[in-house]
N, C-alpha and C positions, 0 to 999 in steps of 0.2 A: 255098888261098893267098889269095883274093879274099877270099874272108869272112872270114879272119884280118886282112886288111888292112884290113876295114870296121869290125872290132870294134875293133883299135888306137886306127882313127883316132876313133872312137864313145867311148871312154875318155876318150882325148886330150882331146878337146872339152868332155867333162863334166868333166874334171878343171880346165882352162882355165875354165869357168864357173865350178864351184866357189872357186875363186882368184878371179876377180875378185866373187863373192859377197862372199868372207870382205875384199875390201878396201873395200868401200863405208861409209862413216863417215857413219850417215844425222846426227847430230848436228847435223854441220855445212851439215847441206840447209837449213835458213833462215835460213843467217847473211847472207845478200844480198836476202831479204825485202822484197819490195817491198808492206809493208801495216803495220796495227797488228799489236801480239801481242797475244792473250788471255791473260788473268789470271785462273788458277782455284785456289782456296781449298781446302782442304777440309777440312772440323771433321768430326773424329774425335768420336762423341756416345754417352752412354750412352741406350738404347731407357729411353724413361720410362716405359711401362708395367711398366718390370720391376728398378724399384729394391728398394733392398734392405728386408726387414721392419723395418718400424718409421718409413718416413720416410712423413712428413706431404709429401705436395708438393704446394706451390702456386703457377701459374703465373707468380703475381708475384715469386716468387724469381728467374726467368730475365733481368729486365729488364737486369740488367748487361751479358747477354749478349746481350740484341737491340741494345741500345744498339751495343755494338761491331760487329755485324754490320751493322748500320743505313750508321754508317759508310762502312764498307767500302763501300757501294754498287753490289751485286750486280745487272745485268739480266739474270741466269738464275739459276735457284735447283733444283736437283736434291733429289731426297728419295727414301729407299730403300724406295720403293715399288710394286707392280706395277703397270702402265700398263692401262688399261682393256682396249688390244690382247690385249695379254700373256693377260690372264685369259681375254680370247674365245677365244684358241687353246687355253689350257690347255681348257675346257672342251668343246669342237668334240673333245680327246682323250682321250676318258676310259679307252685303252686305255693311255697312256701317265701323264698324268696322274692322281693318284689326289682322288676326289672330298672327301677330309677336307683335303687340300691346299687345293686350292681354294678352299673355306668357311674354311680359315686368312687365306689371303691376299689373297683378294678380296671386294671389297667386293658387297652384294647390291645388283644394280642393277635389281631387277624393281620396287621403286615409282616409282623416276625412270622407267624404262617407260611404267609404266599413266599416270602423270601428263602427260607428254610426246608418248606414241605414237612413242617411237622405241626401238630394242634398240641395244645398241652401236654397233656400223658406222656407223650412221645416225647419232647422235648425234656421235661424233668426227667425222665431217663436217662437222656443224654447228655443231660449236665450231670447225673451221677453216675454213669461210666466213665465220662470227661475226668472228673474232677477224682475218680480213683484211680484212673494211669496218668495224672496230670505231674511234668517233670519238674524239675527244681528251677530249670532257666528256661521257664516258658517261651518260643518266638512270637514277634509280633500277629502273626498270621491265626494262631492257637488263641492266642486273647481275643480276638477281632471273633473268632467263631465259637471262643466262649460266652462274648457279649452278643451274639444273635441267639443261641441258644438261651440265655436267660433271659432276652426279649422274646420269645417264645414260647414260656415257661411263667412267663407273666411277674417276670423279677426284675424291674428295669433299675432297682436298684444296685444288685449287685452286676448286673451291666456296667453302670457306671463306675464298679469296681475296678474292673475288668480295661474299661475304656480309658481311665486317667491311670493306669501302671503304661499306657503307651507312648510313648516317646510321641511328640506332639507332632509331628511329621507322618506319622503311621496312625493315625487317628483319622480314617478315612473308612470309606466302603471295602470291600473285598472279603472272601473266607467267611460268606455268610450274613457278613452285614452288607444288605445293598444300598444304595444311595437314600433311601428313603429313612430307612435304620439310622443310617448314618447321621442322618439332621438330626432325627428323633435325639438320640443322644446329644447332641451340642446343644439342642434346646435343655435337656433337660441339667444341662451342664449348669447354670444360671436359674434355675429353679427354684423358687422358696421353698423348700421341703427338708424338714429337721432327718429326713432319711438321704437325702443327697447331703446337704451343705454338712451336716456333720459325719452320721453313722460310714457313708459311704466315703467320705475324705480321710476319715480316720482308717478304715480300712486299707484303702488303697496307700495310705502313707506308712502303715504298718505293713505290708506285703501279702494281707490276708485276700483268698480268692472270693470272698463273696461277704454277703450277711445274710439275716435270716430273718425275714417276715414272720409276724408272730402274730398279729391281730385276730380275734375271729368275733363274727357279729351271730353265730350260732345262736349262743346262748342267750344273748338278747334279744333276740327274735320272740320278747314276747304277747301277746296273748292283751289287745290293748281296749279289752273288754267292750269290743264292736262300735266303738266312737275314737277314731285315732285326732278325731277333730276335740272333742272334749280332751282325752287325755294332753294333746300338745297345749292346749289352753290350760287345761292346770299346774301340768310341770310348770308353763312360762310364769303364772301369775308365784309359784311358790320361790322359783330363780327371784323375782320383783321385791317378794316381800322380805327375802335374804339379803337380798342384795348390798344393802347399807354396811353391814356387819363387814362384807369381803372389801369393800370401795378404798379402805386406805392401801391398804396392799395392791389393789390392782391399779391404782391411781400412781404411785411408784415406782410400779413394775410397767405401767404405762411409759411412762416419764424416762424410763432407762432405756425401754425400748430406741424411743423417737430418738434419744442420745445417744444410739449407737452402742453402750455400750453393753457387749451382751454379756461378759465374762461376767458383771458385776452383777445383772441381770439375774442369770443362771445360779449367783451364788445367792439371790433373791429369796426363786423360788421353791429351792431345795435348803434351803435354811431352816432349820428346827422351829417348829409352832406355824411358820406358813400354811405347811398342808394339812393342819389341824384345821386351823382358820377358812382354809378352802373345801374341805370337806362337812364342815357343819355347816357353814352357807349355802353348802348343797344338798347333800343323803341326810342328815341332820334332819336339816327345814323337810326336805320330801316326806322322811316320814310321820314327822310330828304333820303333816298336811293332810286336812280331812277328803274325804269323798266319798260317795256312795259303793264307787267301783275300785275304792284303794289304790286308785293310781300312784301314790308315792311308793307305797309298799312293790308295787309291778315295777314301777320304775327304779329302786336298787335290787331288788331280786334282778333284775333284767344285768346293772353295772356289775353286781357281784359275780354272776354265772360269766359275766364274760372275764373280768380279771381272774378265774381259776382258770378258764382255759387258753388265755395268753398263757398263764403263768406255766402252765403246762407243757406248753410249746416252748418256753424258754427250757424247762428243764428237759426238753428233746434234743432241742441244741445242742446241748454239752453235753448228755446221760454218757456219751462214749467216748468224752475226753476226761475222763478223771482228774483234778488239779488244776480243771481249764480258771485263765482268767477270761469273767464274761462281765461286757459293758451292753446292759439294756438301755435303751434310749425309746420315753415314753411320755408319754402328756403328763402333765406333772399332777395331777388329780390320781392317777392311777398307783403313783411312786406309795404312800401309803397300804395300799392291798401287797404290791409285788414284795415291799422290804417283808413285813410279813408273811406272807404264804413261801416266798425263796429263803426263807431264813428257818423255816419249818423241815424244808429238805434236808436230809441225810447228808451228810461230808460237804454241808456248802456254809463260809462267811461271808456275812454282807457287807461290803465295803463303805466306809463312813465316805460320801460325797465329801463332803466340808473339806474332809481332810486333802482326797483330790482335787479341788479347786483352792484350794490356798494359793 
């Protein structure tokens, strides 16, 4: 009878919690906000190494849209890329991570190394001692070893932060970058990558000292029910049979491509109902897609788990600027997950795109 009466009351209690779970209305937890709000953005982008055959691209087509971004006047700046951490863990797991992975999405940081004497760890320290005694009128000398530091650190983007605030005469070796460093940058100066040609242009033309990779393949690291050969063949054939549905929009957004013109482009495909239309032709179709081993199902559980912990990493970015404005720059498929999960945080508005590219 006693234990009958412990479990009732053990019910009871859970059930009373649950009830007062389902009534908390976090919405309205910073309507009495005693502070600024942050204001974050986020452009929906197409990855520019991977336009369509045929388009000519050159960086100077993007000016319209740094212009507007400029604007804006973003002091954080996100970019869907893996953070120098990030890669150190991937590769400390080579039981978990696979090493073609790795060499995809990490950058190789062994001549910022030799040049430096520092391996990762070391070096992300050193860019946050750097950058907490760093002074208001940096010298050329101080950038130059800020950008070998962040090539060391496995950050070549905000490198090239670093490397265009330099008078173009002092854009050379020295203070850490050696001649080898040195190319690395110029090549990567001309590089399709929506993380140079914009995030990093835009920073360095606003005054800010870096950005902030945000990417993580963690969570999608999953589980591909021991045939990664069947699951790639399923995903592709359920992309095939979508496929029709997304074609006039990509056919358009083709077409703007190969014409250069990207401002118009970008007002594409962050345009209201696009990423509707991109999202059902995708996670949609996956999981209405049958299989034994529920591949669709693995496969947005896998996209989901990673957009919470980008999105997480963006909100570490700013968590210690209060008021900040922040411009994330991400595959445009992903723009739907971030407006939601960063519109859910505490003291942050999400900035209508449209309005900034008018």
């Amino acid at each position: 009878m006693t234990k009958r009466l412990a479990t009732y009351g053990l019910a009871t209690a859970l059930a009373w919690c649950g009830l007062a779970q389902a009534q908390v209305d976090l919405t309205v937890l910073d309507k009495d906000m005693a502070g600024p709000r942050s204001q974050v953005l986020v452009l929906g982008s197409v990855h520019l190494s991977q336009l369509p055959e045929g388009t000519d691209f050159e960086p100077a087509s993007l000016q319209p849209l740094l212009q507007r971004l400029v604007a804006y006047g973003p002091d954080v700046i996100t970019i869907e890329a893996l953070s120098g951490e990030t890669c150190d863990l991937m590769r400390r797991h080579p039981a978990v991570y696979l090493a073609e992975d790795v060499d995809t999405y990490c950058p190789d940081t062994a001549p910022a190394a030799a040049a430096t004497g520092l391996d990762v760890p070391a070096a992300i320290a050193e860019v946050r001692n750097t950058l907490e005694a760093w002074p208001d009128t940096p010298t050329p000398a101080q950038r130059r070893h800020l950008a070998a530091l962040f090539l060391a650190a496995g950050d070549p983007a905000s490198a090239l932060v670093q490397w265009w605030q330099l008078p173009e005469a002092e854009r050379r070796a020295g203070d850490g970058l050696d001649d080898a460093l040195a190319k690395d940058l110029r090549a990567r100066e001309t590089r399709d990558s929506e993380s140079y040609q914009i995030a990093a242009r835009v920073a360095a033309q606003l005054g800010l000292q870096r950005v902030y990779p945000v990417d993580d393949h963690t969570g999608d690291n999953v589980d591909l029910g021991g045939s990664p050969e069947a699951y790639g063949k399923a995903i592709m054939a359920m992309w095939a049979s979508a496929a029709p549905n997304a074609k006039p929009s990509r056919d358009r957004e083709d077409a703007l491509a190969r014409q250069g013109e990207m401002l118009a482009l970008y007002r594409s495909i962050n345009a209201p109902g696009n990423p509707q239309t991109r999202i059902e032709s995708d996670f949609a179709a996956a999981l209405r897609a049958e299989s034994p081993q529920h591949f669709g199902q693995r496969y947005v559980a896998g996209w989901e788990a990673r957009n919470l912990r980008l999105v997480s990493n963006i909100g570490a970015a700013f968590a210690d600027r209060p008021g900040s404005r922040v411009l994330s720059i991400v595959g445009a498929t992903h723009k739907p997950w971030f407006d939601a999960l960063l519109g859910q945080m505490q003291g942050v508005d999400i900035v209508d795109v449209e309005q900034v590219l008018e």
